[in-house]
C-alpha positions as CSV (number, residue, x, y, z in Angstrom):
1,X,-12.1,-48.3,75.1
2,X,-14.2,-46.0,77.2
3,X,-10.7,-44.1,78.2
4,X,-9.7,-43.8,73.7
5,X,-13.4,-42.2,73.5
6,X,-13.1,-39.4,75.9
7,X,-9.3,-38.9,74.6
8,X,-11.1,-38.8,70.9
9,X,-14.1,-36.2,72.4
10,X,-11.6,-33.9,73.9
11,X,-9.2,-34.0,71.2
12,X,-12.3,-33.3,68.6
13,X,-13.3,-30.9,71.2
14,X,-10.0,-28.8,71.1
15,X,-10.1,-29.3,67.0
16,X,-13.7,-27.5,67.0
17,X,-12.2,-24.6,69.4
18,X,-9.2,-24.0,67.4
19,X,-11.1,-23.7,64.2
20,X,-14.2,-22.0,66.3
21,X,-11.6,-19.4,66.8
22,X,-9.5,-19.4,63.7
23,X,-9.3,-15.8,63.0
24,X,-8.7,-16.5,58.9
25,X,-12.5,-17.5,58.9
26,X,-14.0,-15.1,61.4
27,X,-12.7,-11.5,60.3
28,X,-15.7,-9.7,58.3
29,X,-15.6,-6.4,56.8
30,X,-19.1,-4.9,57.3
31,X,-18.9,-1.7,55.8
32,X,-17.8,0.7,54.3
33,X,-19.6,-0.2,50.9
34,X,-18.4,0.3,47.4
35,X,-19.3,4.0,46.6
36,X,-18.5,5.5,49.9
37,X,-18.5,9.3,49.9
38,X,-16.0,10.6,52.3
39,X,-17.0,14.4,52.5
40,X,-13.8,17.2,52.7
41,X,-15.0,19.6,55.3
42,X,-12.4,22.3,55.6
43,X,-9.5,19.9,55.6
44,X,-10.3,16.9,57.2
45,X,-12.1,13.9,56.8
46,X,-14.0,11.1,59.2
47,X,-14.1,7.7,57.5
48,X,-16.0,5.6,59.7
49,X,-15.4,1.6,59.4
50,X,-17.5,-1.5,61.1
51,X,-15.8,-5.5,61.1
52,X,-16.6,-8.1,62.6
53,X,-13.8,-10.5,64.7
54,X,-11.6,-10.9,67.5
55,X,-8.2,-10.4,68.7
56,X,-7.9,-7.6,66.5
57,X,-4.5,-5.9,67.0
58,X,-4.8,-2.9,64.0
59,X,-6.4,-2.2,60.8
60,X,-4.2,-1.0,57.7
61,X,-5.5,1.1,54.8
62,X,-3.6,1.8,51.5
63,X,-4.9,4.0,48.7
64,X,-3.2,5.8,45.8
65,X,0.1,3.7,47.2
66,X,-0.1,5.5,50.5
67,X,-0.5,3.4,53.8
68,X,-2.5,4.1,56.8
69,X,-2.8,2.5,60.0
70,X,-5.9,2.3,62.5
71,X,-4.6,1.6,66.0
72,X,-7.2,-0.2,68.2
73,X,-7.6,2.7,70.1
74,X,-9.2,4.7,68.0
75,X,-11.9,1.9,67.7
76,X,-15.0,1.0,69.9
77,X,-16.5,-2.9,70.1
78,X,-19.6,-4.8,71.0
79,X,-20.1,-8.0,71.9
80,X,-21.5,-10.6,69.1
81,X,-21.4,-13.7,71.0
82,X,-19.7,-14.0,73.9
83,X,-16.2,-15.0,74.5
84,X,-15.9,-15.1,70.6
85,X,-16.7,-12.6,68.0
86,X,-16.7,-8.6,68.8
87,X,-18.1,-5.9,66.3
88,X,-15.7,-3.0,66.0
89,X,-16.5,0.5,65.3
90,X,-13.7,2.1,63.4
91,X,-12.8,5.9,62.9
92,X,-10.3,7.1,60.3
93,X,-9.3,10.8,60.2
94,X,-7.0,12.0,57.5
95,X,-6.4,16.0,56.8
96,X,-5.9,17.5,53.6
97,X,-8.1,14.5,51.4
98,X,-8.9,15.6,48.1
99,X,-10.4,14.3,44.5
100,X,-6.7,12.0,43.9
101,X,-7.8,9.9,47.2
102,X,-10.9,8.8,45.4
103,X,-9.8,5.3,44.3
104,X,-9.6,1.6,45.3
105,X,-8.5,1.5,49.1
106,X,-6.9,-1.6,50.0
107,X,-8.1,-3.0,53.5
108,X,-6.6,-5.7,55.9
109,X,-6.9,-6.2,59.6
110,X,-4.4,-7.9,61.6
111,X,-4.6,-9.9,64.9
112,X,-2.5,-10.2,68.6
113,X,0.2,-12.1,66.4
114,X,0.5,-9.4,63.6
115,X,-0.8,-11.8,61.4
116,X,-2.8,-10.0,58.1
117,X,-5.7,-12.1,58.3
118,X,-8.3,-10.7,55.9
119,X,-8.1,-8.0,53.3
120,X,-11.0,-6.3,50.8
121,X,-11.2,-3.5,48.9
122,X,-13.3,-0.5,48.3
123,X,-14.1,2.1,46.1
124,X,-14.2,5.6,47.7
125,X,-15.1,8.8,46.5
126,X,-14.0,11.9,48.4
127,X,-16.7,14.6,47.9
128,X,-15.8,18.5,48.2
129,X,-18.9,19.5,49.5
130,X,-19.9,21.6,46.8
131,X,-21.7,21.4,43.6
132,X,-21.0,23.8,40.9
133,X,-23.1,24.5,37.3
134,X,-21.5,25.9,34.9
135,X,-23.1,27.6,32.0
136,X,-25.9,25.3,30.3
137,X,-25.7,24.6,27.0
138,X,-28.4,26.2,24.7
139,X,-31.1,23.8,24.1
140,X,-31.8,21.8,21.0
141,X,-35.5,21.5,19.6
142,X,-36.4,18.7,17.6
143,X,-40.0,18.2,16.7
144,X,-40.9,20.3,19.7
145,X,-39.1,18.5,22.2
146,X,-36.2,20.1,23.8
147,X,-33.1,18.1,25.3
148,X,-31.4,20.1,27.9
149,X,-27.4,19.8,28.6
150,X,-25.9,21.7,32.3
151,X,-22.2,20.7,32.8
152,X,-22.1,19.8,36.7
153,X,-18.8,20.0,38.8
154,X,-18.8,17.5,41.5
155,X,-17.4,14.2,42.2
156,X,-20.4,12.5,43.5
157,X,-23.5,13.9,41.3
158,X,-26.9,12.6,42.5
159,X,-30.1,15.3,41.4
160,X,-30.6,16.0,38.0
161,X,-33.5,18.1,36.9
162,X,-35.4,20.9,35.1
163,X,-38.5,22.9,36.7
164,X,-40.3,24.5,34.4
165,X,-41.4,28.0,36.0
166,X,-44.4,30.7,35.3
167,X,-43.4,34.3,36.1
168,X,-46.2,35.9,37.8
169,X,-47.1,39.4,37.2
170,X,-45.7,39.6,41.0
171,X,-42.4,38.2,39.8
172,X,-42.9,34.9,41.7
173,X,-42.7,31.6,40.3
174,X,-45.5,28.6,39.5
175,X,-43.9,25.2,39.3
176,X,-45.6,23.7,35.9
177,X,-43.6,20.7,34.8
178,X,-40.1,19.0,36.3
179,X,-38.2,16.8,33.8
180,X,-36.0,14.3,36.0
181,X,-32.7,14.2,33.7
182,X,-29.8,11.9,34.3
183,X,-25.4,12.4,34.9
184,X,-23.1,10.7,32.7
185,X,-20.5,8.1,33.9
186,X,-17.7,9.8,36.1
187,X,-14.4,8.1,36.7
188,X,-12.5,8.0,40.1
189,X,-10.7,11.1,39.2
190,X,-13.5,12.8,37.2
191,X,-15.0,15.9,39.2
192,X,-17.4,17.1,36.2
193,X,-20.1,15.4,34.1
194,X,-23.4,16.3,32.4
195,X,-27.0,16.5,33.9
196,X,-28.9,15.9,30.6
197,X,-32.6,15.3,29.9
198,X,-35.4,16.5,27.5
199,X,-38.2,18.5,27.9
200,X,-41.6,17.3,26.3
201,X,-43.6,20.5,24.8
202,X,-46.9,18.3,25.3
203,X,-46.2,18.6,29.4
204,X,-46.2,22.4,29.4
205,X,-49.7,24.7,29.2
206,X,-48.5,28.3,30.1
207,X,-48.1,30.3,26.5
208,X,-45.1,32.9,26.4
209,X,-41.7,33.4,28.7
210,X,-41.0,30.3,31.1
211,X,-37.6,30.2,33.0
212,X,-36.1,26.6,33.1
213,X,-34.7,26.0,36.4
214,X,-31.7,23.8,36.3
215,X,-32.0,21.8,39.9
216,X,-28.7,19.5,40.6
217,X,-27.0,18.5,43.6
218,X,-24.7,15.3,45.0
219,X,-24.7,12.7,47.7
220,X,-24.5,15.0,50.7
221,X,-27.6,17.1,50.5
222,X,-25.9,19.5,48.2
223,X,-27.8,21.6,45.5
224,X,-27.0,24.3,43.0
225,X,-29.1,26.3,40.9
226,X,-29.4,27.8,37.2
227,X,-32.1,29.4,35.2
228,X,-32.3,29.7,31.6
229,X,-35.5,31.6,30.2
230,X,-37.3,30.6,26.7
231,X,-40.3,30.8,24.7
232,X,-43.5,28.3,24.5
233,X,-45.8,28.8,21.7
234,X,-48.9,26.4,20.3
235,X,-49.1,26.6,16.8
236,X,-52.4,25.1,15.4
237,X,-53.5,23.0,12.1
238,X,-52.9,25.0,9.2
239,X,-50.8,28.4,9.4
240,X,-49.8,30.3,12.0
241,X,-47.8,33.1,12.1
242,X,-45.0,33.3,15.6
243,X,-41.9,35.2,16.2
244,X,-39.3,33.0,15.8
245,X,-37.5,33.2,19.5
246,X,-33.6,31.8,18.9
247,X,-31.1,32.4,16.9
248,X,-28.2,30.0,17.6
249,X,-26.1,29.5,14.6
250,X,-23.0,32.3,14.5
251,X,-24.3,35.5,13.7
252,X,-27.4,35.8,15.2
253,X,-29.7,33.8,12.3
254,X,-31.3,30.1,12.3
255,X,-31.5,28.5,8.8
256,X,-35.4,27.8,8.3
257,X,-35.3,24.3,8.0
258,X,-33.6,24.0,11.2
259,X,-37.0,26.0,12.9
260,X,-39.1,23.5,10.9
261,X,-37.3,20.3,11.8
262,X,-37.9,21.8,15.5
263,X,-41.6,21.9,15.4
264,X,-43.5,18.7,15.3
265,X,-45.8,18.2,12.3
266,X,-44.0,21.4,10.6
267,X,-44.0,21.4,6.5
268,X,-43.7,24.2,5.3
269,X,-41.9,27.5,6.9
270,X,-42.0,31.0,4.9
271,X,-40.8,34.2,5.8
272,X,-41.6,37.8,4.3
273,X,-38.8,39.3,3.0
274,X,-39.8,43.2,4.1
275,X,-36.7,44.6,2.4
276,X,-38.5,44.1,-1.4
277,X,-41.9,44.5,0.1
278,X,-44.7,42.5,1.0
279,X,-45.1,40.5,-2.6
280,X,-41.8,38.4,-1.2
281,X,-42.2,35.7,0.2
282,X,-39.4,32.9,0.7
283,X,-41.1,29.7,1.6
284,X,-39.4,26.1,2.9
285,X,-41.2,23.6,1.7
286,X,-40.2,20.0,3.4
287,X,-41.5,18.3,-0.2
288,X,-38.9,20.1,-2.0
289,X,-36.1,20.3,0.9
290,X,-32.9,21.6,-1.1
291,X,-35.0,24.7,-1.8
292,X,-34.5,27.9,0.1
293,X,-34.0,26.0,3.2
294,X,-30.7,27.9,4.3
295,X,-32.7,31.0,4.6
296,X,-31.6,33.1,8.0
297,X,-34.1,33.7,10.1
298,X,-33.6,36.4,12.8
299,X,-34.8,36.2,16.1
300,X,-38.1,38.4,16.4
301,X,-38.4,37.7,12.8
302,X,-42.3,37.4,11.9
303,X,-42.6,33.9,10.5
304,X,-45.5,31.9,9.1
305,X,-45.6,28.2,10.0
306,X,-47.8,25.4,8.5
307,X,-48.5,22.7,10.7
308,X,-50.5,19.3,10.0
309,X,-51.8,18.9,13.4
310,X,-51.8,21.0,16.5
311,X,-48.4,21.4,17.6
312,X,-45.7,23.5,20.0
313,X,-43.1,25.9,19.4
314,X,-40.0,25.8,22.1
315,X,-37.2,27.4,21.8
316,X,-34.2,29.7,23.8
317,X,-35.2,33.1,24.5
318,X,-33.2,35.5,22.2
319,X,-36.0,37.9,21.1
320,X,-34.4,41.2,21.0
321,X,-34.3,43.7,23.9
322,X,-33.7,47.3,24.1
323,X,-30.3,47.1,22.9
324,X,-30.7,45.2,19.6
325,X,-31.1,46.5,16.4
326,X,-34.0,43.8,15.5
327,X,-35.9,45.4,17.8
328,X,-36.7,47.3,15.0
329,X,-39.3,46.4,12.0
330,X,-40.0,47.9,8.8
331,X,-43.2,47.7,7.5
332,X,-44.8,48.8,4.2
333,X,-47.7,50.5,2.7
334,X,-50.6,50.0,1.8
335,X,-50.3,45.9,2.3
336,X,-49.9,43.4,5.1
337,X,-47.2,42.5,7.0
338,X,-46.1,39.7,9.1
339,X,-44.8,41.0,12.3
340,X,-43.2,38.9,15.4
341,X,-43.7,40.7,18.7
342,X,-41.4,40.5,21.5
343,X,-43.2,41.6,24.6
344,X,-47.0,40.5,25.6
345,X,-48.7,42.9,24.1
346,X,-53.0,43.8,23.6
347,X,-54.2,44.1,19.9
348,X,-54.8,47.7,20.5
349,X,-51.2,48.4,21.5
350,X,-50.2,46.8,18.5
351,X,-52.5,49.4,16.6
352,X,-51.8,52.1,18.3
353,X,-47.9,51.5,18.2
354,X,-46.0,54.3,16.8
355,X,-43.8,55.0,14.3
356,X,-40.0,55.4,15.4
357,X,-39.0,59.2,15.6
358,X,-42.7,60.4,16.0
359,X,-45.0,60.9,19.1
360,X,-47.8,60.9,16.6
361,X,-47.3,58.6,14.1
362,X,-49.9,55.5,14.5
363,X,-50.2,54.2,11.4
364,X,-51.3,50.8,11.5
365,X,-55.3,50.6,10.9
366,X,-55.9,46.7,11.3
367,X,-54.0,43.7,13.7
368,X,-54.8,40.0,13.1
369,X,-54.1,37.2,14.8
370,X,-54.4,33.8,14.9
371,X,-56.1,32.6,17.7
372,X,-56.2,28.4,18.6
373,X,-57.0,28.2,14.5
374,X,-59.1,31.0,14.2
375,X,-58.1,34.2,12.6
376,X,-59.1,37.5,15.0
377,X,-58.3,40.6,13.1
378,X,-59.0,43.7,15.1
379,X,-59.5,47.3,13.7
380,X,-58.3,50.6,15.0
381,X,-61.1,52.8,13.9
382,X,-63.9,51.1,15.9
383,X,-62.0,49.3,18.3
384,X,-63.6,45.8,18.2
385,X,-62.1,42.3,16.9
386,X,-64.0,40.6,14.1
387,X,-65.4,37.5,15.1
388,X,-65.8,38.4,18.6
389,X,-67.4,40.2,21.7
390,X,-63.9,41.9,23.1
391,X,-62.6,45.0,22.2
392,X,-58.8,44.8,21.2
393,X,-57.3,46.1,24.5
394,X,-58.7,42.6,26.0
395,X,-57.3,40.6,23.9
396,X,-53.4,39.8,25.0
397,X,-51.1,38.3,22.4
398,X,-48.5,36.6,24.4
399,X,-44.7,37.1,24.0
400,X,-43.1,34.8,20.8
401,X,-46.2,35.0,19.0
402,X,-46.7,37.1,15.9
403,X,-49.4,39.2,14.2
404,X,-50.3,40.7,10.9
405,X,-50.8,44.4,10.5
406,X,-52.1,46.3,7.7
407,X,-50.9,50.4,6.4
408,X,-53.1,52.1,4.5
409,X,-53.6,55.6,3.8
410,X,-49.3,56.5,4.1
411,X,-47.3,58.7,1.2
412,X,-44.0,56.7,2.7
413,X,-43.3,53.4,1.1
414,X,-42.8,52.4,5.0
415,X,-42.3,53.1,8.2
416,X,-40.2,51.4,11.0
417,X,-41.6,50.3,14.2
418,X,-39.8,50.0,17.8
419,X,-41.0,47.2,18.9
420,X,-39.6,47.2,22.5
421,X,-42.9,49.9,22.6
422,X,-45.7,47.2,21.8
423,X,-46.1,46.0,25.2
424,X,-49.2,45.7,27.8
């Protein structure tokens, strides 16, 4: 009896070392996870692979129906537990690996006996090393908040972001606000996608030209960079009277309910229609929204907008530079007239601005502007502001925002105004 008992030890014995050792149920593949990036430096790759076993012979790969072997040799090992399990640290070069390698890989390791005992899968990405913008999209505005669109070319996308910048006078930048945005799904074989996100006007404090930084980059430490400039303006309860900054729709114009629907809290939107004179007004109304509301607005037009709480203006920047014929404005006599100005620019250079084909012919008598609510109206012949202790030269108007001006005292009907001139 005691002799069956040591013959039933041993044999149990021998059972637990076989199975100890049975390399179907001691092969682990560690890493690498689901996602892996393999980065294409010049042409060739380093895919680096860690398993757990023992009497490991080779390691087989297979992606896109190509097969690849990994020889012991080109693997290191450490002991796990002695005599029994060894982690191996695997290497995988392979030249020339591009975007159509990203795919499920197919992995097995075999033992001594050439037995396949074990086999995962993966999903791999291969990465370029470099991440390309391509030319963002112009925004869109709705009730003052922009969403943002930059078309990203890169197969493993991580940052995603817009820095709202100050120019200093110096030319240097202030960080004010950073929007985190998001990418949208990419495939295996994708290498482009979307870094999209919104821009909240209620974040943003500087007045005037901001530059939107476009910040994305991948997996690898990569980044890219694109600016896009626009316009920020506060509009306040009641009217207010800016210069509308885009003009996106073909042909250089925005309909005026479109610049309505982009303001939050914006009902009514009119426009002075300076080719009858000042007694023409076109108004959008949102009460009564099938009237005049494809009305063309051109950017730098003067524009009066009536708000029912304090509000923002945001928009693309496509006032008009030296080039454009909007630059120019006509302006009649002997009236007001709503005028959008397209540089920063003191009262008093408004005033003093002069008539297009003269050195001499300053013409406008009296500026006003509205000012967080209240009206400021400045005149040339004393120099002073009504309402206020500054003369007009301190008081800056910044770019996007708009002004009334008053002729008096003219034989012309009008007079046209470069308004590339009004500038501080």
């Amino acid at each position: 009896m005691k002799k069956l008992n040591i013959i039933i030890l041993l044999s149990l014995f021998l059972l637990a070392s076989v199975l100890a050792y049975d390399p179907i149920n001691s092969l682990v593949l560690t890493s690498t996870a689901d996602g892996t990036i393999i980065n294409e430096s010049f042409d060739f790759a380093i895919l680096n692979w860690t398993f757990l076993g023992y009497n490991v012979s080779q390691m087989d790969l297979s992606y896109n129906g190509t097969n690849s072997t990994i020889a012991m040799t080109n693997c290191s090992n450490t002991t796990i537990i002695s005599g029994e399990r060894l982690k191996y640290f695997c290497s995988f070069n392979k030249t020339g690996l591009g975007a159509a390698y990203a795919n499920t890989w197919y992995i097995t390791i075999n033992d001594t006996d050439d037995t396949r005992v074990t086999s995962e899968t993966r999903t791999i990405r291969i990465d370029n090393g470099k991440t390309q913008i391509g030319t963002p999209k112009n925004w869109t505005a709705s009730d003052s908040v922009l969403s943002y669109n930059v078309t990203v070319t890169d197969t493993t996308p991580s940052i995603c972001e817009a820095q709202i910048l100050e120019v200093n006078a110096s030319g240097s930048y202030n960080n004010l606000y950073t929007s985190t945005g998001t990418y949208g799904t990419i495939g295996a074989y994708d290498t482009s996608s979307y870094c999209t996100g919104t821009i909240d006007a209620s974040s943003l404090t500087y007045e005037g030209n901001f530059i939107s930084q476009y910040k994305v980059g991948d997996m690898l430490g990569n980044t890219n960079y694109t600016n896009q400039s626009g316009i920020f303006t506060k509009v306040y309860e009641g009217w207010n009277i800016i210069a509308w900054a885009d003009a996106a729709s073909t042909g250089g114009t925005q309909e005026i309910y479109e610049i309505c629907d982009a303001i939050e809290y914006c009902d009514i939107a009119t426009w002075q229609n300076n080719s009858n004179g000042s007694s023409s007004f076109i108004t959008y109304d949102t009460t009564t929204p099938s009237v005049n509301n494809d009305t063309a607005i051109t950017a730098g037009d003067g524009l009066l907008i009536h708000v029912t709480a304090d509000s923002y203006v945001v928009s693309n920047d496509k006032l008009p530079n030296l080039d454009d014929a909007d630059r120019f404005v006509t302006l009649y006599n002997n009236t007001w007239n709503a005028m959008g100005l397209i540089e920063n620019a003191n009262l008093s250079t408004v005033y003093n601005a002069v008539e297009n084909g003269t050195t001499t012919g300053k013409n406008i008598s009296m500026v006003s502007w509205n000012n967080q609510g209240t009206w400021v109206t400045c005149q040339k012949s004393n120099g002073l502001c009504g309402g206020t202790a500054s003369a007009a030269s301190d008081v800056l108007v910044k770019q996007g925002q708009g002004v009334w001006v008053l002729i008096e005292d003219m034989s012309a009907t009008s007079i046209v105004i470069n308004r590339t001139g009004i500038s501080s």
